[in-house]
C-alpha positions as MATLAB code, in Angstrom:
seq = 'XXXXXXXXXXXXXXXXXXXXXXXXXXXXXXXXXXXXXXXXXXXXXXXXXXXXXXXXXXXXXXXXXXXXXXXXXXXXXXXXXXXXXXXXXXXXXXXXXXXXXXXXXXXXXXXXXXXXXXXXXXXXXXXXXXXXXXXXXXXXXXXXXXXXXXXXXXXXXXXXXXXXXXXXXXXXXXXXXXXXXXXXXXXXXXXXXXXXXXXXXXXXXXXXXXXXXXXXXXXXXXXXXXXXXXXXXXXXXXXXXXXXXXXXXXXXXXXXXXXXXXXXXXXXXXXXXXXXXXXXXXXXXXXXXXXXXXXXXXXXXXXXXXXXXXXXXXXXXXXXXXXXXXXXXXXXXXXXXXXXXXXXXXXXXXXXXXXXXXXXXXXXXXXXXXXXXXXXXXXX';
ca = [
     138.038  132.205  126.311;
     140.799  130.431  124.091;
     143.302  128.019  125.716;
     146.420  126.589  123.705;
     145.583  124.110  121.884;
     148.208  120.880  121.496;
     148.248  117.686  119.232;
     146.578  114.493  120.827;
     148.828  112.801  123.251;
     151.414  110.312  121.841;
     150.128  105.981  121.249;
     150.589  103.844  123.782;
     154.029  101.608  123.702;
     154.637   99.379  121.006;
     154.181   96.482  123.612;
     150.660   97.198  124.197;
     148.719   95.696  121.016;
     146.677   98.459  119.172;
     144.302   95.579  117.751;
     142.910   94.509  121.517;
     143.384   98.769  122.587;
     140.588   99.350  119.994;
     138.508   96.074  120.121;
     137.935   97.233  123.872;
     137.071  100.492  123.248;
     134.692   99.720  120.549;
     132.656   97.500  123.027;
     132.560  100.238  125.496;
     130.938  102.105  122.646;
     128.603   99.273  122.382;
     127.608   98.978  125.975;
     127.156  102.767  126.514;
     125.331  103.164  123.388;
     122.862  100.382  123.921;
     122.328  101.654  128.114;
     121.807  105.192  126.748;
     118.774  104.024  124.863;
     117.763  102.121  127.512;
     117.557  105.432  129.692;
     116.189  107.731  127.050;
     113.713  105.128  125.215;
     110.554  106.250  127.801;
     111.683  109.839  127.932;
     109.344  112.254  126.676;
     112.765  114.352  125.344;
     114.124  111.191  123.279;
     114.071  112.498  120.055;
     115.534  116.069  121.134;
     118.605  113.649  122.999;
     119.134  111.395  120.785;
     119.315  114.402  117.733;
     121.854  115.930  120.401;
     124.324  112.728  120.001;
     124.397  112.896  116.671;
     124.543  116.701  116.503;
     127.656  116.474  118.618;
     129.475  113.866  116.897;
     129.031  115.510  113.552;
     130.336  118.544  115.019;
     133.234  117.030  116.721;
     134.394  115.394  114.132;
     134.393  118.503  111.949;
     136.303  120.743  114.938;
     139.000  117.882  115.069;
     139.641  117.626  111.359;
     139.302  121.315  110.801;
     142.530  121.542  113.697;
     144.201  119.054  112.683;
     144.380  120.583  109.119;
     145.236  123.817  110.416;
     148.082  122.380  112.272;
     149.513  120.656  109.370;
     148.784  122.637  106.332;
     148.790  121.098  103.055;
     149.272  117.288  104.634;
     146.398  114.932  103.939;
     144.705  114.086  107.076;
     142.783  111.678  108.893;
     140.914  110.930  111.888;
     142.189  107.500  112.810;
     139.505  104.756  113.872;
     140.982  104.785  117.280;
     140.546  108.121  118.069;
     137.206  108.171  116.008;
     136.199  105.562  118.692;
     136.855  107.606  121.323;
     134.483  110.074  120.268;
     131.517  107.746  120.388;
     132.750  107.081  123.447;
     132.018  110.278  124.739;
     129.294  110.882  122.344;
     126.999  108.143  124.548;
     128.633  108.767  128.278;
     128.789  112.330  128.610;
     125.246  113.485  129.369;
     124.422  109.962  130.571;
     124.636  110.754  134.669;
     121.555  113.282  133.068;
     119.421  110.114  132.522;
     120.290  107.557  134.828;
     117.331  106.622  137.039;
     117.473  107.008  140.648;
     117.190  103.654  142.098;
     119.879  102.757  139.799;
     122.046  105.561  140.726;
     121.205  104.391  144.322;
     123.145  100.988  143.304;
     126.104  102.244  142.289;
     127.230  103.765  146.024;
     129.852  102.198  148.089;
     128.963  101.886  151.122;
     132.086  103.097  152.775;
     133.004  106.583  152.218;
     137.125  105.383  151.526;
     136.052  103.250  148.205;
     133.848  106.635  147.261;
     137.285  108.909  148.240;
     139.519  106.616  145.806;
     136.490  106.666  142.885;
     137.247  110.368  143.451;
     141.239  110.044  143.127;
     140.738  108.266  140.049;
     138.500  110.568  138.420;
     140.768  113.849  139.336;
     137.880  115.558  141.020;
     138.848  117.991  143.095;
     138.159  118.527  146.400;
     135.313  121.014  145.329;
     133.582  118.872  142.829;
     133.681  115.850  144.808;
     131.818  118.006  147.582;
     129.678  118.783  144.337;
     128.873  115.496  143.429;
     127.661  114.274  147.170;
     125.893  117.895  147.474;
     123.995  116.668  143.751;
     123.132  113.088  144.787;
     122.017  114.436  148.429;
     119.577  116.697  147.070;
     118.068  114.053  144.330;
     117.742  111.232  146.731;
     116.179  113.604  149.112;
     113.248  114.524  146.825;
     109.541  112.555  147.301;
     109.496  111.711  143.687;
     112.987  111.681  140.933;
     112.774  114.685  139.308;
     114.994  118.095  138.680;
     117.026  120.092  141.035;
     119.434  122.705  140.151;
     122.370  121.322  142.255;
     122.246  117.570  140.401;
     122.195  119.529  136.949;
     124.991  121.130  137.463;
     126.702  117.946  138.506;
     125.481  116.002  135.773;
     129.105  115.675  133.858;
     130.927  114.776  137.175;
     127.836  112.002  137.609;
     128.473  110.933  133.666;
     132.234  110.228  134.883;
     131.565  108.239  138.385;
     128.451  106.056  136.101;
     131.026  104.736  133.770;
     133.609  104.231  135.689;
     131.811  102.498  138.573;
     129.148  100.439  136.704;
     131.383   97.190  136.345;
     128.691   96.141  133.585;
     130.195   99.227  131.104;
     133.475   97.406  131.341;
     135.608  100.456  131.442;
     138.734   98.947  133.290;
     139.508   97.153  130.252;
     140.274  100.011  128.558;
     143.936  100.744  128.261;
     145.041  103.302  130.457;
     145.565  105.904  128.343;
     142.186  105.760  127.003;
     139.848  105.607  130.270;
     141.747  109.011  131.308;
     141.464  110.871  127.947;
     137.862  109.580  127.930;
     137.302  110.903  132.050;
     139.064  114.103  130.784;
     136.391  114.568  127.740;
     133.626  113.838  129.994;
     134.407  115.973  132.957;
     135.796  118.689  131.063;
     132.548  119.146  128.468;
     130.596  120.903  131.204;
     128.823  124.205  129.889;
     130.499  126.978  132.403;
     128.346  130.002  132.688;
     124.781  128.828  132.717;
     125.690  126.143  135.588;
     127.644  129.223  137.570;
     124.688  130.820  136.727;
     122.366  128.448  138.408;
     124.852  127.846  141.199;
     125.090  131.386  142.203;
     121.239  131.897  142.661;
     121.244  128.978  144.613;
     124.589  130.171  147.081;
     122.084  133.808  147.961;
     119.551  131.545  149.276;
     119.849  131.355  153.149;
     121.119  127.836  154.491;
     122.421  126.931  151.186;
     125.236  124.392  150.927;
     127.156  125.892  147.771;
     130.024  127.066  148.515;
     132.433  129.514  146.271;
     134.833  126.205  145.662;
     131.895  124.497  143.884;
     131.137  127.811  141.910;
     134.759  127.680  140.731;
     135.606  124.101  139.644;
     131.659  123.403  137.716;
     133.610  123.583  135.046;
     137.404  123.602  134.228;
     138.289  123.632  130.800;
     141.854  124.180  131.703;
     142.008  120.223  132.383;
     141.938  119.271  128.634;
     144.748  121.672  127.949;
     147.274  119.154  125.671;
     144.476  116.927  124.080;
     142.985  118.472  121.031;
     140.359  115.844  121.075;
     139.118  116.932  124.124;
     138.675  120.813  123.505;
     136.757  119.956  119.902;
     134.147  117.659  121.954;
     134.128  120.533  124.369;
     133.392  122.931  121.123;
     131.138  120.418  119.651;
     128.767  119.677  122.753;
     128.743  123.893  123.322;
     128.405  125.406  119.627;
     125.204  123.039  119.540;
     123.495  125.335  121.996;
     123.639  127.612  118.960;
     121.783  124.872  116.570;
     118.480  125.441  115.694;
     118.664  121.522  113.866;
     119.356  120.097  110.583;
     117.177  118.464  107.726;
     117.798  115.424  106.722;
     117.101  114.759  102.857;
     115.329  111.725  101.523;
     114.581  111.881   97.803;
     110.538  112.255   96.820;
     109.777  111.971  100.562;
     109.302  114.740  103.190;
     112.736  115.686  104.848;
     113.070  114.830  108.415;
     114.007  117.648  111.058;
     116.902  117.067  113.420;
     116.446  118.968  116.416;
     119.333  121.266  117.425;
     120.524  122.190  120.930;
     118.559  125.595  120.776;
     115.527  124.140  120.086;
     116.596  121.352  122.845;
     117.465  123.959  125.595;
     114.163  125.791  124.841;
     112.446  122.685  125.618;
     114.342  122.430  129.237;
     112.915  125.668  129.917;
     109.478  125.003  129.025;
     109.662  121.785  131.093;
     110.913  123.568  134.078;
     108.377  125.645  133.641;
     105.692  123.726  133.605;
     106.904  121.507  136.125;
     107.639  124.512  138.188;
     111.161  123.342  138.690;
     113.206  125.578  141.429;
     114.017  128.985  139.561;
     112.554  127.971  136.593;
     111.296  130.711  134.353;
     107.224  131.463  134.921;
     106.297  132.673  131.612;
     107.640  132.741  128.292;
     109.052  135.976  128.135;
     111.702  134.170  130.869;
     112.142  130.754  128.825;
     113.030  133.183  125.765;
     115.575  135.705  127.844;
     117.244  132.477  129.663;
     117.682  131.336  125.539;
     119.194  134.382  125.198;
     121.932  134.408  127.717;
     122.835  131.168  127.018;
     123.301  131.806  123.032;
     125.167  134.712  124.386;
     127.620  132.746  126.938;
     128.065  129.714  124.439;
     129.988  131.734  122.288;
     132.788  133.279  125.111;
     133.668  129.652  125.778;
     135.190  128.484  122.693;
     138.538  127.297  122.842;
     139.342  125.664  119.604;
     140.279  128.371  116.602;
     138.167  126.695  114.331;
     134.923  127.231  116.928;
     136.081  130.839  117.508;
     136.050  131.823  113.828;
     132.413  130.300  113.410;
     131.161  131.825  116.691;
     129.550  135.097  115.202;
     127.816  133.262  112.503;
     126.468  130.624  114.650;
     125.476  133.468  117.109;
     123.532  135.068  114.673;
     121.129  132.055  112.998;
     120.064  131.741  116.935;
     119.458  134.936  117.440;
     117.057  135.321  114.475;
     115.580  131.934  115.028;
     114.809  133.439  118.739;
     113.616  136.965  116.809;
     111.325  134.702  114.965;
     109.942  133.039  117.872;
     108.803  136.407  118.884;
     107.020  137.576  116.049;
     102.983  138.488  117.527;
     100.726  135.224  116.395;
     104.268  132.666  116.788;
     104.305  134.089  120.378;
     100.871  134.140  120.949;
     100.040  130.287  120.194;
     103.131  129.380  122.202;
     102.367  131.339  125.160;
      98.414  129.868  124.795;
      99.661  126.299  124.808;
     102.464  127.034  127.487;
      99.817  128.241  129.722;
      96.919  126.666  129.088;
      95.939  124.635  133.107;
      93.011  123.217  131.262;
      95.435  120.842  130.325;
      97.568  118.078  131.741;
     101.127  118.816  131.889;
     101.631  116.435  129.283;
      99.450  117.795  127.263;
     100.869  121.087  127.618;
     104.587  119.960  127.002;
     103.210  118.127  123.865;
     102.108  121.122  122.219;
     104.724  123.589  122.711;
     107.061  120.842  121.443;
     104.954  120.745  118.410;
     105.125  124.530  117.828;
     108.721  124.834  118.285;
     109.534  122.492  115.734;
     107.276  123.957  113.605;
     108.896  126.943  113.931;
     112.755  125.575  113.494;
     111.515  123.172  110.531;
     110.242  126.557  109.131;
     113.023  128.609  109.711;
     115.665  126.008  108.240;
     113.907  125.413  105.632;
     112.862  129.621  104.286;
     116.985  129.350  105.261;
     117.781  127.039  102.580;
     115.118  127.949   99.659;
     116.849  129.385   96.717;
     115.790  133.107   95.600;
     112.867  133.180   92.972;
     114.378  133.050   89.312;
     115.502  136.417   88.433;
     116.099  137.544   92.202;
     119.218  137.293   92.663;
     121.504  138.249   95.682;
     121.941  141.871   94.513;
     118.019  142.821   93.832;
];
């Protein structure tokens, strides 16, 4: 899906000062930054986060300067701080409504529904994602310990949006304007359409369920970032990582250290699910592989930036051998053992299939990157 794609929307008035615009925004970056390692620091899926941030701010920064260029041709261009700003902005809040803990989420309700209904004005939800959001935070305070449900996932980006702009401590009514609605729009619009319709859908089948066809329609809306360019590369950014099997990071005469990518991060979710037995989790690996699969496959129908289009295939491709590989008899094998294995705590269990998988995507990236043997060259 491709939707026109416009330059950023013009600077605020010469009568608002620029200097005090940016000094604000860059302690919003502060305060968001320093509260999302508060939430992921005890998380078991820190690392795989965390490499997900700076994944997607690489990225975006690349998708933005890549349109940029091919809107103005042969100009020398530049991501300006401010706007740079604003994508560590959204770099920090957009998965954080994923993180927050309960009792804290638990703080942050008014307790009369009218304040909740103007939070909701503010943060253009419509009518279907607001019902959304209360259907998500019903169904999480409802459970006998925090942990997953399907609806609350789904929600998590319209969560992200209400955290930062309700949490007085994030300070985001100092922002100008113009910046704490391009920001909302970034963070609302990043959501990941089909696997979340996916998830949605099985749950609307089930008798007595409260999604509705509205809620199945507005998960996501891409079509609300239409006019910022800014917003559709984050959007690009956050989804073409699904693709990523990581990155290595050299260091000279030391070991390089392995970035995970958003493959190897969503193949963790699944083995998580799994053996937490989340609601329609997959039950065996076979599943955790096929649900990799269709979400490699939808990633790459929900580009909307050129420059994201154009790279699609080849990003398509890396996961799907990286996948192949994980498939490949004594790979599968010790993955499936260590998946399975009840002899084990949970913990123990999740440990070890994280160490296999990374295994297996160091190994990949790395047989990816080694130069033919002398004498072999492309054409042998």
């Amino acid at each position: 899906m491709t939707l026109p794609v416009k330059a950023a929307p013009p600077p605020l008035p010469n009568d608002v000062s620029l200097t005090e615009r940016f000094r604000e925004l860059r302690g919003l970056v502060d305060r968001v930054e320093q509260r999302v390692r508060q939430y992921l620091h005890f998380r078991p899926d820190n690392e795989e986060q965390t490499d997900h941030l700076r994944h997607v701010a690489d990225r975006t920064r690349w998708m933005y300067y890549s349109e940029l260029q091919r809107g103005n041709p042969g100009a020398s261009i530049r991501i300006s701080e401010h706007e740079d700003a604003l994508i560590e902005a959204c770099v920090y809040s957009h998965d954080i409504g994923k993180w927050i803990p309960r009792a804290e989420l638990h703080t942050l309700m008014p307790a009369e529904a009218a304040a909740l209904t103007t939070t909701f004005e503010r943060l253009k939800f419509s009518s279907h994602q607001s019902e959304l959001f209360l259907l998500a935070l019903r169904k999480r305070f409802a459970l006998g310990v925090d942990g997953y449900t399907p609806e609350y996932d789904s929600a998590h980006h319209l969560v992200s949006a209400f955290l930062l702009a309700t949490d007085e401590r994030l300070g985001f009514d100092q922002l100008a304007e113009a910046d704490q609605q391009r920001l909302i729009t970034m963070v609302v619009g990043h959501q990941f359409g089909s696997y979340f319709k996916e998830s949605l859908l099985n749950l609307s089948l089930r008798t007595g369920s409260e999604v509705t066809t509205g809620m199945l329609l507005d998960v996501s809306r891409p079509d609300r970032m239409q006019g910022d360019m800014l917003a559709c590369a984050f959007h690009d950014a956050d989804i073409s990582d699904l693709l990523f099997i990581g990155s290595l990071e050299r260091r000279p005469n030391r070991e390089e250290v392995y970035h995970v990518g958003g493959l190897v991060k969503i193949l963790m979710i699944n083995f998580t699910n799994l053996i937490y037995e989340a609601p329609m989790a997959p039950t065996n690996l076979e599943g955790c592989l096929r649900s990799c699969h269709g979400t490699v496959h939808s990633a790459c129908k929900e580009f909307i930036t050129p420059t994201a289009v154009e790279h699609g295939y080849h990003w398509r491709r890396e996961a799907m051998r990286f996948l192949t590989q994980l498939r490949e008899r004594a790979v599968y094998d010790r993955l499936n053992a260590a998946l399975l294995d009840e002899s084990r705590s949970k913990l123990d269990r999740l440990a070890a299939v994280r160490v296999l998988a990374r295994v297996q995507a160091r190994d990949f990236l790395t047989r990816r990157e080694t130069p033919p043997a002398e004498g072999g060259g492309a054409g042998q």
